[in-house]
C-alpha positions in Angstrom: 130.7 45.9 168.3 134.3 46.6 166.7 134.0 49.4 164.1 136.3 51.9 162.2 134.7 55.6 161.0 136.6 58.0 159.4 136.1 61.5 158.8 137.5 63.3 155.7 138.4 67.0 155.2 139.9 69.5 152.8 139.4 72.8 154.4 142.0 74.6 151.9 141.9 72.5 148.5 144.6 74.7 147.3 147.1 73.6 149.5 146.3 69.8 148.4 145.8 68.5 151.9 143.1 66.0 152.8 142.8 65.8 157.3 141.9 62.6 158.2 140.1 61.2 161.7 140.1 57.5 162.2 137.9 56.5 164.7 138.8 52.7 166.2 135.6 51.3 168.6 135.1 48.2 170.1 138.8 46.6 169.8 140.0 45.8 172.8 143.8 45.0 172.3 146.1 46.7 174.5 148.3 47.9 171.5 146.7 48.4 168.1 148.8 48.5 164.8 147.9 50.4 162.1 149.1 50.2 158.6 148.8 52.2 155.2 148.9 49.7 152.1 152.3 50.2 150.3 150.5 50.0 146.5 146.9 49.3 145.5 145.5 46.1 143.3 146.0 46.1 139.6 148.9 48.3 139.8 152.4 46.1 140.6 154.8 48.6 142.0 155.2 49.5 145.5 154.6 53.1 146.0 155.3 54.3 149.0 152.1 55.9 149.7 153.2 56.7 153.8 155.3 59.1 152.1 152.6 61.8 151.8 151.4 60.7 155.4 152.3 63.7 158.0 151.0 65.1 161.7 150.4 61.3 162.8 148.7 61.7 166.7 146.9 59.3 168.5 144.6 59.7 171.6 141.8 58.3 173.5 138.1 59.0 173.1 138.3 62.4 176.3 140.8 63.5 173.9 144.0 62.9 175.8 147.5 61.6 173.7 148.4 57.9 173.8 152.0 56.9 172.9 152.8 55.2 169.7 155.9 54.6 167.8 156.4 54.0 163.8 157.4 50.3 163.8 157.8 50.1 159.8 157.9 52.7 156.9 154.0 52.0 156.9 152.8 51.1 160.2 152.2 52.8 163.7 151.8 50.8 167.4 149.5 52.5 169.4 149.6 52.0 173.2 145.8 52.2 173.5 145.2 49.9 176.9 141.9 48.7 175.3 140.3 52.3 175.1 138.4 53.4 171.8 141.0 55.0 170.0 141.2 58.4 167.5 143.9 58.5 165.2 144.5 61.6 163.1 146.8 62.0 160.5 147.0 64.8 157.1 147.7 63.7 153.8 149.6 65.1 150.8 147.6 64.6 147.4 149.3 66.0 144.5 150.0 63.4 141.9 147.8 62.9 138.6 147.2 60.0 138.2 144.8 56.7 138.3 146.7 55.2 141.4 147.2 58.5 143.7 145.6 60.8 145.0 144.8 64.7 144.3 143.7 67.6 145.3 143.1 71.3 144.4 140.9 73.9 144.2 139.1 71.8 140.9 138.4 68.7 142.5 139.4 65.5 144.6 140.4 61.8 143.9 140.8 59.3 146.8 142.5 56.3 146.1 141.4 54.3 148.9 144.8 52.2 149.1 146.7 55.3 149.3 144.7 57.2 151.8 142.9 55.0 154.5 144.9 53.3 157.0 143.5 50.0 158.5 144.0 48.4 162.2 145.5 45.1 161.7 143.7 42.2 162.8 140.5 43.6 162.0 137.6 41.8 159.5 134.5 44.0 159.8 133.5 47.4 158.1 133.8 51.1 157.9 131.5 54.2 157.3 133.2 57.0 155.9 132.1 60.5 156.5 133.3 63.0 154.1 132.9 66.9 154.7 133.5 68.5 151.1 135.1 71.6 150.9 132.3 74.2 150.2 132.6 74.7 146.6 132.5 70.7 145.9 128.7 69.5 145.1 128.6 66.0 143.6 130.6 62.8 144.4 130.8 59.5 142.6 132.1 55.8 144.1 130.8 52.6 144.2 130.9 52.3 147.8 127.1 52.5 149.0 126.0 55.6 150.9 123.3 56.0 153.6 119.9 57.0 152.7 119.6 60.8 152.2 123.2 61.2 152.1 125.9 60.7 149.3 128.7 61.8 151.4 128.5 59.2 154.1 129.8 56.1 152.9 130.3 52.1 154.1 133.0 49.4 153.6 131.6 45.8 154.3 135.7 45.1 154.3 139.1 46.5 154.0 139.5 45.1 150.5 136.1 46.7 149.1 137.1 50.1 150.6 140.6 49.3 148.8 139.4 48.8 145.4 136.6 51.9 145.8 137.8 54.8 144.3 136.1 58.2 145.5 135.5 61.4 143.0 134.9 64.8 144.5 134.0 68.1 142.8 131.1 69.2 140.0 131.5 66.4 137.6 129.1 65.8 135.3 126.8 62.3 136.7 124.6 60.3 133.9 123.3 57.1 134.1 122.8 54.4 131.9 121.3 50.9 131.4 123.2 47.8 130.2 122.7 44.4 130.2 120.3 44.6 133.0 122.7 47.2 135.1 122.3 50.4 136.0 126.2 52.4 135.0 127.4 55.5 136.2 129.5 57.9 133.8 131.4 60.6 136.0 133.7 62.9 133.6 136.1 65.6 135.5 137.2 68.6 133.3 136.8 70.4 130.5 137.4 68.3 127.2 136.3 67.7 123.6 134.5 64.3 124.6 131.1 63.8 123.5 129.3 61.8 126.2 126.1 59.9 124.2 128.9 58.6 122.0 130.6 57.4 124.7 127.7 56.2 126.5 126.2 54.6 123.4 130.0 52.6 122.5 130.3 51.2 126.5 126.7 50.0 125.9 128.2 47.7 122.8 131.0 46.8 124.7 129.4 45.7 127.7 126.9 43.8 125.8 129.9 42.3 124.1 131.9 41.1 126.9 128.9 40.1 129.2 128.0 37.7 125.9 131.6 35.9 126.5 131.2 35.3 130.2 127.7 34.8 130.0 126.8 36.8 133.2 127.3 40.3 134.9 128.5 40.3 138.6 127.5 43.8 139.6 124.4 45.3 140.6 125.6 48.7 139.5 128.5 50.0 138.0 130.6 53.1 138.0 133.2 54.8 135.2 135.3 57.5 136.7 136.7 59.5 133.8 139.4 62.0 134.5 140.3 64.6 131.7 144.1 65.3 132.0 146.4 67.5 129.9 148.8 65.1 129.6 147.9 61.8 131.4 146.3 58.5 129.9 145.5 55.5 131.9 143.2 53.0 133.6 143.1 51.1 136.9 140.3 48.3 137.1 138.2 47.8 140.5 135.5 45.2 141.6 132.5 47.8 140.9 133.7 50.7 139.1 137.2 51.9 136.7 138.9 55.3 136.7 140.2 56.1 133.5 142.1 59.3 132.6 142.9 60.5 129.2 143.8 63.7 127.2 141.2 66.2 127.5 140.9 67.2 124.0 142.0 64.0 122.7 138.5 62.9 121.7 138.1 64.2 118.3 140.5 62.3 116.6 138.9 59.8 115.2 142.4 57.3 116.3 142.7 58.9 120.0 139.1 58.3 120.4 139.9 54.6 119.6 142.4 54.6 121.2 140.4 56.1 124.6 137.8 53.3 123.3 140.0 50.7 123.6 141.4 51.7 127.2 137.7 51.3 128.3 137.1 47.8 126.8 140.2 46.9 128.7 139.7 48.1 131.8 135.8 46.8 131.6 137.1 43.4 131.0 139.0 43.5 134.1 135.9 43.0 135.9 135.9 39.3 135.3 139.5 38.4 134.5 141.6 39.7 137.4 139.0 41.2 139.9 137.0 37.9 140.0 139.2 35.7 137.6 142.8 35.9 139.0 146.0 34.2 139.5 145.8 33.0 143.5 148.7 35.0 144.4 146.7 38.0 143.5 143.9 37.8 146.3 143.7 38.1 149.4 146.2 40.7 149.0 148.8 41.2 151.0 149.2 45.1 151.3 151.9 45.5 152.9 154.7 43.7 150.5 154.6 42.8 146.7 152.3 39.9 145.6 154.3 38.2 143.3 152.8 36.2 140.1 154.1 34.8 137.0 150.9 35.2 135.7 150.1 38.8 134.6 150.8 37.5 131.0 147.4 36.2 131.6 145.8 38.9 133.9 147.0 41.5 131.8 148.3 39.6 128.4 144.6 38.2 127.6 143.4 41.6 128.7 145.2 43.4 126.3 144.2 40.5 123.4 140.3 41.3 124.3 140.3 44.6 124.6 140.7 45.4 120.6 139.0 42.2 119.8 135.9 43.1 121.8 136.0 46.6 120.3 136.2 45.1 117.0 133.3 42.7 117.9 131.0 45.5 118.8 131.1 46.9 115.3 133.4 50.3 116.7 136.4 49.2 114.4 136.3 48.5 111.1 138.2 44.9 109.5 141.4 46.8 108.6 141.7 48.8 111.3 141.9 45.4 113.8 144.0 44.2 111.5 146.7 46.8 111.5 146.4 46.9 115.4 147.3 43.2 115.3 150.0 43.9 112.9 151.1 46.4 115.2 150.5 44.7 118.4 153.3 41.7 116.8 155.8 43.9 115.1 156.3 45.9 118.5 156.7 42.8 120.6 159.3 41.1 118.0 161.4 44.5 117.7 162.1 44.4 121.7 165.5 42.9 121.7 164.4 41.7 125.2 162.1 39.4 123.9 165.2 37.2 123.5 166.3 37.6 127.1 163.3 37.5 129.6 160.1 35.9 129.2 156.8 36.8 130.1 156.7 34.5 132.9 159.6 36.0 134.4 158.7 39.7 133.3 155.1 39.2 135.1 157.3 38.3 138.4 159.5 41.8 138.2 156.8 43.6 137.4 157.3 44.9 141.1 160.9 46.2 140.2 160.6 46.5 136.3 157.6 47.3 134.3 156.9 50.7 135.8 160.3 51.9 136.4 161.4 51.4 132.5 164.8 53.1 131.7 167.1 53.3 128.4 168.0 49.9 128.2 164.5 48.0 128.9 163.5 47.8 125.4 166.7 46.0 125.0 166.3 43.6 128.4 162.6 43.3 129.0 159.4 42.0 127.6 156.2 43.8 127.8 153.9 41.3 128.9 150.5 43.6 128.1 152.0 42.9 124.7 153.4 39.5 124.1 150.9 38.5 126.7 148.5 39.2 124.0 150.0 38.1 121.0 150.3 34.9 122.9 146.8 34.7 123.8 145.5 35.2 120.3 148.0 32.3 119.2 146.6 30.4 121.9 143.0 31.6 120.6 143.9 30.4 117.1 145.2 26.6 118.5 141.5 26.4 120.0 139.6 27.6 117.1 141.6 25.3 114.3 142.1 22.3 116.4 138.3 22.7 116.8 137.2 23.4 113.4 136.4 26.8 114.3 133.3 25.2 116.7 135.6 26.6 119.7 137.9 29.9 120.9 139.4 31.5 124.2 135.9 32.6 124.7 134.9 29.1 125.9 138.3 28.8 128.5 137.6 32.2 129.7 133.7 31.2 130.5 134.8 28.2 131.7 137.7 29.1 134.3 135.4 31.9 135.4 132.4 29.7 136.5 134.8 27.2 137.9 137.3 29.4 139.8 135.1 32.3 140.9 131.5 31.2 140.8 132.0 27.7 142.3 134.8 27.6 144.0 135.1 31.5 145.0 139.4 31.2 145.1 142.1 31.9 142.6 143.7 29.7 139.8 147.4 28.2 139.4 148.9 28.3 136.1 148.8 24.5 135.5 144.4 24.4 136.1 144.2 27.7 133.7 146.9 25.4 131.3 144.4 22.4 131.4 141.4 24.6 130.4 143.1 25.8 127.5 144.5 22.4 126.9 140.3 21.0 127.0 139.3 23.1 124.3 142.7 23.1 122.1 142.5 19.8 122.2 146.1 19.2 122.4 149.2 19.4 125.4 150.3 22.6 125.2 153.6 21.7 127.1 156.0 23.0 124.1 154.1 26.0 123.7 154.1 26.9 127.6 158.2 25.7 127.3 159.3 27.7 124.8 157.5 30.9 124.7 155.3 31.4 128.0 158.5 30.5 130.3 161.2 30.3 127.5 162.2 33.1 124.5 162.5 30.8 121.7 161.3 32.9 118.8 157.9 32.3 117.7 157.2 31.0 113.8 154.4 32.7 113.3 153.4 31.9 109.7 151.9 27.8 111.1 149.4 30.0 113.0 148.2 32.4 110.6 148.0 29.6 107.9 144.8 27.9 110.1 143.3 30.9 109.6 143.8 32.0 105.4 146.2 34.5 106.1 150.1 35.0 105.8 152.1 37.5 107.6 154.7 38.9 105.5 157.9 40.9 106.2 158.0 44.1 104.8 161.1 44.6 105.6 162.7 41.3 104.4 165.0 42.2 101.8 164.6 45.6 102.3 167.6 48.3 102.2 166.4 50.1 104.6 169.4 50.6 107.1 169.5 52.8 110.7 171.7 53.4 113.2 169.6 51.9 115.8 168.8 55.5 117.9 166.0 57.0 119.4 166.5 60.7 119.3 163.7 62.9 121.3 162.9 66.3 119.9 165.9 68.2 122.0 168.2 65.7 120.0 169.1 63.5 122.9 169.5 59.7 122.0 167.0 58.1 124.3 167.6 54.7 123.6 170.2 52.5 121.7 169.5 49.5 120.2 171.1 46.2 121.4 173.7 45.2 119.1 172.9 48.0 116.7 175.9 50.2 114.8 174.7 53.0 117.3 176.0 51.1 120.1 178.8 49.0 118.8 180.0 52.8 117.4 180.1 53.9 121.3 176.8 55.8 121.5 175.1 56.7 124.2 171.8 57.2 125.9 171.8 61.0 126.9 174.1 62.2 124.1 173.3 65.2 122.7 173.6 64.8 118.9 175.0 68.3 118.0 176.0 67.5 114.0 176.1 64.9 111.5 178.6 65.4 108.7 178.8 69.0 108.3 175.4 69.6 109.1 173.8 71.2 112.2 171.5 68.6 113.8 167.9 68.3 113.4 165.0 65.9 113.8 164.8 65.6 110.2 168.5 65.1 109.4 169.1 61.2 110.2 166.1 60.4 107.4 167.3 62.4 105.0 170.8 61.5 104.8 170.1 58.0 105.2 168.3 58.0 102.0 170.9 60.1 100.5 173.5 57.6 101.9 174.6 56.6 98.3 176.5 60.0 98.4 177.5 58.9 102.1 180.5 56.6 102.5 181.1 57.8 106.3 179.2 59.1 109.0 180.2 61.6 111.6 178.4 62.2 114.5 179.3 65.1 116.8 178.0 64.9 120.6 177.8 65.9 123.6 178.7 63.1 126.2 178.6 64.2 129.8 180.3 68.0 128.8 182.6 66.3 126.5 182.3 66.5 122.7 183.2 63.6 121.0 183.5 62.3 117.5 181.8 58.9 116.6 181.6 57.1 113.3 178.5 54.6 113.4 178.1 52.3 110.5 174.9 52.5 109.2 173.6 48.9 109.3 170.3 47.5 107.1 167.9 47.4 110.2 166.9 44.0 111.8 163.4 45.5 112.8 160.7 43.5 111.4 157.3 45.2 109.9 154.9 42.3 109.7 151.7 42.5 107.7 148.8 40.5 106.8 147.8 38.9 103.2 145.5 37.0 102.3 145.9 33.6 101.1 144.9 32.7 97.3 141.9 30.4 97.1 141.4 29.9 101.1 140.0 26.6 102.1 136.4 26.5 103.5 137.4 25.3 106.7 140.4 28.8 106.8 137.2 30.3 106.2 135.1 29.2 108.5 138.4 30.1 111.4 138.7 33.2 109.8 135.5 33.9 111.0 135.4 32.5 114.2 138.4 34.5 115.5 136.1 37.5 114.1 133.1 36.2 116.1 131.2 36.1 113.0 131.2 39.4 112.6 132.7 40.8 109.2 132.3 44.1 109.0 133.2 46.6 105.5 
């Protein structure tokens, strides 16, 4: 019978080198071709991952060399004649993150996608044998293990070892019980995290999202937290999610929200995108992009739920959901892309965009985490109000899950997801999909907020505020210049170094308060530093076009506003 086994080392942690043996049995092709995924699922950018790949050698089973030749950036033909073949390769793992791997003398993280290479051709399983380095005790992955023995491991299929992240090192371990489901918490590093508060807010939020889907599709589940210095971020997988956030970033009551909020998301995932998806998102194609024009929804709705189910579970209060909604609209209506790409189209150059973001993205891209949500919860508020606040997204997402994953086990176009919503709204949804799902018309937003007792007001309308429209970083380089703003129609640009306004020696403070003072200001002088050459540029400064949307309440709402009100809420109104 055909089988793969590997066998994983790190003999010297410090040198952030993992040796690999591949063992291929059973395959009895004259030339085998192997192939190392170029990115992993959930993360749309092609990463290279061959790159850290070095000491590639081949040989039969006696141990004598077979020839093979790198036929791509990624893959390897291997003259094997039909013998069992042993592949060995090293691999560089020094990159923090949720979507590489690492190693040191602390502890290890495999990212399957970026470590294991597969044969081509070949459906069946793996076992993975892993030989810690000596001072490494505990490890933690949802891959199942043979009795007696946590560090041998098995694959029923290249994409389960793919999405099965591996932790190595003295992590702390505890489990816990939800929703009929025994869950893993594995925390890496020092930090000022307090783990039964954790534990006891996932417990809420599972029970909270389980309650929208109505089921749980795991028989065990597993969170990987990372504690980084610097590093915040999540990638979901089909039984677990590695998470990484600030080590001391805990405390504070917002950071801890904030970390709160990641894990809701990422949760989530385990029903929309790992089991719920667009079809072009499974089965992968590892080797090239998988392009989509529906992340909006994979990641949009994501990114609607994740503060909504965190609100749900009673961790955030009324006002503070509020202000993240307020926040959540005002940042995608201040992206001057938003009147140049759509979400549709950003979800498609995701693969060349969204994660290689530059100086002038803000001003040509949409986010579509972000308007992708601010869509959904429009789309939420069509069901609810057209309904009489009997229905909400809830019911589509239930819906498309048991259809599309429990019955029919495949993915989901964009038009059957469009008629689910269209069900339960109760209305075509043909203008809505037209103008702001594959179009950039601006959205009126007051027609929506109306259904539900509540007004969103400009802050800013009216306002004298003014700006020059510039992001300056603390070593007083512009960063970022507003589209169509006096910064740029004054010549300004990114990577100037602003070395005086007026007569006076730049600061980080120096913009605010002259711009308040700017009464005794007719002109403006800005001294920089453009590419070795100082130059002498006289912005205008403009009343600012940014919008700061918040909520009101209506006067003397209506019962049924009420009764909306409180559906969008889930019934849950808390002080």
């Amino acid at each position: 019978m055909a089988t793969i086994i590997y066998s994983v080392e790190m003999p010297f942690p410090a040198n952030h080198v993992f040796t690999v043996k591949m063992e291929v049995k059973g395959i009895a092709d004259e030339q085998l071709v192997v192939e190392l995924p170029v990115w992993t699922p959930g993360s749309y950018l092609v990463r290279e991952y061959a790159k850290n790949i070095n000491a590639f050698k081949a040989s039969d089973i006696a141990g004598n060399s077979l020839p093979f030749q790198k036929s791509s950036k990624n893959t390897w033909l291997i003259y094997s004649g039909g013998a069992d073949v042993i592949i060995q390769y090293e691999i560089y793992a020094y990159e923090e993150s949720v979507r590489t791997n690492w190693l040191d003398a602390t502890h290890a993280s495999i990212i399957p996608a970026a470590f294991f290479m597969w044969v081509n051709g070949y459906s069946g399983g793996a076992e993975i044998h892993i030989t810690p380095h000596n001072t490494f005790k505990k490890i933690a992955t949802a891959l199942s293990n043979a009795a007696g023995n946590n560090w041998e491991l098995f694959a029923t299929s290249k994409d389960e070892l793919y999405d099965s992240p591996i932790e190595i090192g003295n992590h702390s371990s505890t489990d816990f019980l939800a929703e009929g489901v025994i869950h893993t918490l594995a925390i890496y590093g020092e930090g000022n995290h307090d783990e039964k508060i954790i534990i006891a807010d996932l417990i809420k939020i599972i029970q909270t999202e389980v309650a929208i889907f109505g089921q749980h599709p795991c028989k065990k589940y597993l969170f990987i937290l990372l504690n980084s210095n610097t590093q915040r971020g999540g990638l979901e997988h089909l039984h677990s999610t590695s998470l990484i956030f600030k080590r001391f970033g805990y405390a504070d009551h917002n950071s801890y929200l904030e970390f709160i909020s990641l894990c809701a998301h990422e949760y989530f995932h385990l029903w929309n995108v790992k089991r719920l998806r667009p079809a072009a998102l499974g089965p992968f194609n590892y080797g090239e992009e998988n392009y989509t024009t529906g992340l909006w929804v994979a990641e949009g709705f994501t990114s609607y739920y994740d503060d909504l189910i965190v609100y749900r579970a009673a961790i955030y209060k009324q006002d503070e959901y509020l202000a993240i909604v307020e926040k959540n609209i005002n940042e995608a209506e201040n992206a001057p892309g938003k009147n140049i790409q759509s979400v549709a189209e950003a979800s498609f150059d995701a693969w060349i965009k969204y994660y290689r973001q530059n100086e002038n993205s803000n001003n040509s891209q949409v986010n579509y985490y972000v308007r992708g949500g601010v869509l959904a919860l429009l789309l939420d508020i069509i069901i609810i109000s057209n309904s009489n606040g009997e229905n909400c997204l809830d019911d589509v997402m239930r819906e498309a899950y048991n259809t599309f994953y429990v019955q029919q086990n495949r993915g989901f176009t964009e038009e059957e997801l469009k008629s689910i919503i269209e069900k339960y709204a109760k209305t075509n949804l043909d203008d809505f999909y037209r103008d702001h799902v594959f179009g950039t018309t601006q959205i009126n937003y007051q027609p929506y907020f109306e259904k539900l007792g509540l007004q969103l007001i400009d802050k800013n309308a009216g306002s004298l505020d003014k700006d020059f429209g510039l992001t300056i970083n603390d070593k007083n380089i512009i960063t970022a210049v507003r589209k169509g703003s006096s910064g740029e129609l004054a010549g300004l640009n990114v990577n100037d170094e602003v070395i005086a306004i007026n007569e006076f020696r730049y600061n980080p403070g120096l913009i605010n308060i002259l711009t308040n003072n700017s009464v005794e200001y007719d002109t403006f002088w800005f001294l920089v530093n453009h590419n070795g050459i100082i130059k002498t540029l006289v912005p205008s400064l403009a009343i600012t076009d940014k919008v700061n949307y918040k909520f009101e309440a209506l006067p003397n709402p209506t019962p049924t506003q009420q009764q909306c009100y409180k559906k969008w809420l889930h019934q849950h109104i808390n002080p």
